[in-house]
Each structure stands twice: as C-alpha cells, then as structure tokens.
C-alpha positions in Angstrom: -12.5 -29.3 -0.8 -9.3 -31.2 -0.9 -8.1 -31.9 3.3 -5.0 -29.5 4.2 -2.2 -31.5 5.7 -1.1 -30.5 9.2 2.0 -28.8 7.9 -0.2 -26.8 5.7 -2.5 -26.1 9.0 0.3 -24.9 10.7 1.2 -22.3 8.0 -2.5 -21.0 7.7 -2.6 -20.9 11.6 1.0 -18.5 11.2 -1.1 -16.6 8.6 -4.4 -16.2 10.9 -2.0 -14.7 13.9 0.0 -12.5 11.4 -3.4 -10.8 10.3 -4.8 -10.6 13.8 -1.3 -9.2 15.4 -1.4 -6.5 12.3 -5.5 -5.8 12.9 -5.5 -7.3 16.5 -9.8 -6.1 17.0 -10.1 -8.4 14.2 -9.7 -11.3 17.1 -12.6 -10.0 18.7 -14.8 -10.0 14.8 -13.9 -13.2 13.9 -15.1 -14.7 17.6 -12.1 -15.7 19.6 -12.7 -15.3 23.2 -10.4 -12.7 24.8 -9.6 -15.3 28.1 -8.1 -17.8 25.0 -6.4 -15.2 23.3 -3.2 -16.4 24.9 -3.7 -19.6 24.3 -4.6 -18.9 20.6 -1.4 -17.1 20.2 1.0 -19.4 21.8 -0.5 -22.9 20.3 -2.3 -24.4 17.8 -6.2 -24.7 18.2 -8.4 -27.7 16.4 -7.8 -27.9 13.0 -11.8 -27.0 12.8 -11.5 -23.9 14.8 -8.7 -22.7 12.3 -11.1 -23.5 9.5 -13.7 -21.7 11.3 -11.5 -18.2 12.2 -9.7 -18.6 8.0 -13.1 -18.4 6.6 -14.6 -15.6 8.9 -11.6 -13.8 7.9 -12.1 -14.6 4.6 -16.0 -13.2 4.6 -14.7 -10.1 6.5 -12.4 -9.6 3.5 -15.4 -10.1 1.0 -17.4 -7.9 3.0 -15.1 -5.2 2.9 -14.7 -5.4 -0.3 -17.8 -4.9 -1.4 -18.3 -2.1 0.7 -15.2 -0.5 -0.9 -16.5 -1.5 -4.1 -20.3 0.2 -3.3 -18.3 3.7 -2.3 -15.7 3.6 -5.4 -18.4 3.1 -8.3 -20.2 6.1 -6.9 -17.0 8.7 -7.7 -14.7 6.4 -9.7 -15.1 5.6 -13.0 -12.8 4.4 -15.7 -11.1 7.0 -16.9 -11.0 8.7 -13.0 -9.3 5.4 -11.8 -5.4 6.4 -12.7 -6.3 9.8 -10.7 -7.7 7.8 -7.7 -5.0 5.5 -8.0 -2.6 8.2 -7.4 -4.6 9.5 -4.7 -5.1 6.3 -2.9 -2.0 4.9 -3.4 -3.5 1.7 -4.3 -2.6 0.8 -8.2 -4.7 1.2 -11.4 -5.2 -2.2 -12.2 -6.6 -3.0 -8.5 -8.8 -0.3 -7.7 -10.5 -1.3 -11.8 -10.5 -4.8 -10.7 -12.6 -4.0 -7.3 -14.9 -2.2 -9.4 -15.5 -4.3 -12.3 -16.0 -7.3 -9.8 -12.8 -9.4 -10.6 -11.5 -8.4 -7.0 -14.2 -9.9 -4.6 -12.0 -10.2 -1.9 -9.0 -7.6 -1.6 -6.0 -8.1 1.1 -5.8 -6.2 4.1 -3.5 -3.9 3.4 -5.2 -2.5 0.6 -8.9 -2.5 2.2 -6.7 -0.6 5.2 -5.3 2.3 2.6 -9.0 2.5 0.2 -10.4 2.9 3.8 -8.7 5.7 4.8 -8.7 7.1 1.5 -12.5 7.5 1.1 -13.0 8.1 4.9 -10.9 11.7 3.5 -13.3 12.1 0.3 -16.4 10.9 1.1 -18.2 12.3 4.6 -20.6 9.1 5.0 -17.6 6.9 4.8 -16.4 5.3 8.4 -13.4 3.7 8.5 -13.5 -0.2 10.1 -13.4 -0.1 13.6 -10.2 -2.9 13.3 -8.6 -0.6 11.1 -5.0 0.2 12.3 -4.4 2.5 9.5 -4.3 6.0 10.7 -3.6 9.1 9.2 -0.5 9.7 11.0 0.8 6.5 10.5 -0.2 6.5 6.5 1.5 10.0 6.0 4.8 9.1 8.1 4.8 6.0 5.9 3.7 7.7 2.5 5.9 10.4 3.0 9.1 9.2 4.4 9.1 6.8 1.1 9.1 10.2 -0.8 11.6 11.8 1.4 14.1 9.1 1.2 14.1 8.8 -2.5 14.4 13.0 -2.4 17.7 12.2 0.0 18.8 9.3 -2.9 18.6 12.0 -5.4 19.9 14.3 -4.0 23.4 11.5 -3.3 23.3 11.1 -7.0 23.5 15.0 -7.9 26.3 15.0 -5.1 27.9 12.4 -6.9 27.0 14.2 -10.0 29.1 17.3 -9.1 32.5 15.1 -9.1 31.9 13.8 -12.5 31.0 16.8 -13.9 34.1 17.9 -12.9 35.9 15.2 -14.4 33.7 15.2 -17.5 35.0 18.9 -17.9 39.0 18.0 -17.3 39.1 15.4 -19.7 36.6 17.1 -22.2 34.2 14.2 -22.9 31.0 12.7 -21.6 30.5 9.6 -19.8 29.6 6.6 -22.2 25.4 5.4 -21.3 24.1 1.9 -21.1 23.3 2.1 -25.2 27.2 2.9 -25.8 26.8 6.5 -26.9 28.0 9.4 -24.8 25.3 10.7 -22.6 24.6 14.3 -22.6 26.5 16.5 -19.7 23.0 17.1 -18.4 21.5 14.1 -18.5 21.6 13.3 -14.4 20.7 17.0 -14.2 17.3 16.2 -16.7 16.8 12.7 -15.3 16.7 14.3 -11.7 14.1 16.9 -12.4 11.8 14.5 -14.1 12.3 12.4 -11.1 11.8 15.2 -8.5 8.7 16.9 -10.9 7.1 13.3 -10.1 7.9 13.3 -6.2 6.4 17.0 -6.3 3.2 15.8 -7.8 2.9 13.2 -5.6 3.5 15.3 -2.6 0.7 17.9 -3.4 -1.7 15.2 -4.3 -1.3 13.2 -0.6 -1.6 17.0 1.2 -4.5 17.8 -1.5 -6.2 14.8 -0.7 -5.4 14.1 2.9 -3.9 17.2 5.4 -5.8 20.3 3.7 -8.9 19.0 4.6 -8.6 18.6 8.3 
C-alpha cells in the first residue's frame, strides 16, 4: 500500500474526528482512551495510531454492513427493493448493491437510516449502540424536508393565482420551455402530481415508523 503523505494524514485525521464527533461512542469502539480524548481532538496523533483508528473504522463499517446485509436478504428481494427503498429512505440502487454484495462497506449515514429502519420492521433487530439516529431526530429531518417542499408548493400556486389572473386579462397562456403555450392548468396538474407524491411518502414514513409504536 502506497505511503499517504502528511498532508494526506492530516485530511484522513479531519475525516476520523468528523465521524467520531457525528457517532462520538464510536471513540470508545474503535479504542481511544477517554483521558486522550482531548488530546485526540485537539492534535494530531502518530501517523500509526491514525492508521490504526481508519481501519477499525473501516472494519466497523464492513461489519455493519454485513449485518445489514444478513437482515435485508431475509425480507427484501429484488422486486421488494423499490418498496423498501421508499420506506427506508435509502435509494434503489444502494440497498440492491448491499444485497448483491457490491456494497461491503456502506457509509455511516446510510448504516444509521437501514438501522433504524429494520429496528421498526424486524423485532430481533437492535439498533448500534453508537447509533445517533433516533426516531425523533429521523422524523423531524424526514419530515420537515416534506413540509418545506409542501410550503414551496404552496409559493408557487400563490404565485400561480397572479398569473392566472393575467393569463385571463390578456386571453392567452404562458409560452413553456418547448415554445408552445402551456395549458392554463398546467401548475394546477404539475402541483397535484407533486403533492400526490409528498402524500405517499408521508403515509409510508407514519406506516412504517409512528403507527407501530
């Protein structure tokens, strides 16, 4: 393995502290003594002891994985994995790749939200002790995305409203991207396609997650 430079030391060191600030029990799983935690956090240890903590971190990863992967083959399969996708709120393509063994060793965030997620569907599933993923946190997160794009739709229809309005006093449409005159409804239609898939997603996160506590 090709020597890292101490530039490039410095940056996985920034990277380490990032993940344990974000999952701060991890500290205590990948072995740092809790009397050198300030001294971790304010300096730069041995270039071997930040080789050591990357590729603990690294086999934590792997582990979880894997343990993500053993839970997911037993109610996923390849046609269910759009549907868990929406549920999980981790995409398609990943939670196929974990699966299918092409994702060995997922990122944090994503072993934090597929945690959670079968902690709600499967009863023998704990969630990682150093998981800072809760359930309040994922549905003020999850949900407030939701609500804000409800609040940007609702701007447009207000916006809407004025040039419908002007549509009607000069008695033609406004002009689309593809040069043709867009139907008077169309923000109307776009909206409700929008807001149908906001609605779907809502009932699926309280489906999956709040009517089961």
């Amino acid at each position: 393995m090709e020597q890292l430079t101490d530039k490039q030391m410095k940056t996985r060191w920034g990277d380490i502290k990032k993940q344990i600030k974000d999952r701060q029990l991890l500290a205590y799983k990948v072995g740092i003594p809790i009397e050198k935690w300030d001294q971790y956090i304010f300096s730069t240890p041995p270039n071997e002891e930040i080789n050591r903590i990357y590729n603990a971190i690294q086999e934590d990863r792997i582990n979880k994985t894997k343990r993500i992967k053993e839970s997911l083959s037993k109610i996923v399969g390849y046609r269910e994995s759009n549907d868990f996708s929406k549920k999980s709120g981790v995409s398609n393509t990943y939670i196929r790749d974990i699966i299918e063994g092409k994702k060995t060793m997922a990122g944090y965030d994503i072993i934090n939200r597929l945690e959670l997620f079968l902690n709600s569907f499967l009863d023998d599933f704990e969630i990682s002790i150093e998981n800072p993923l809760t359930l309040k946190i994922y549905s003020q997160d999850y949900i407030g995305e939701i609500a804000s794009e409800i609040n940007r739709i609702a701007d447009g229809l207000k916006h809407y409203c004025f040039e419908l309005s002007e549509m009607a006093r000069k008695q033609e449409t406004n002009i689309g991207w593809n040069g043709k005159r867009n139907s008077p409804t169309n923000q109307i239609e776009n909206s409700i396609i929008h807001l149908t898939e906001l609605k779907d997603k809502i009932d699926t996160f309280w489906k999956v997650y709040i009517d089961k506590l």
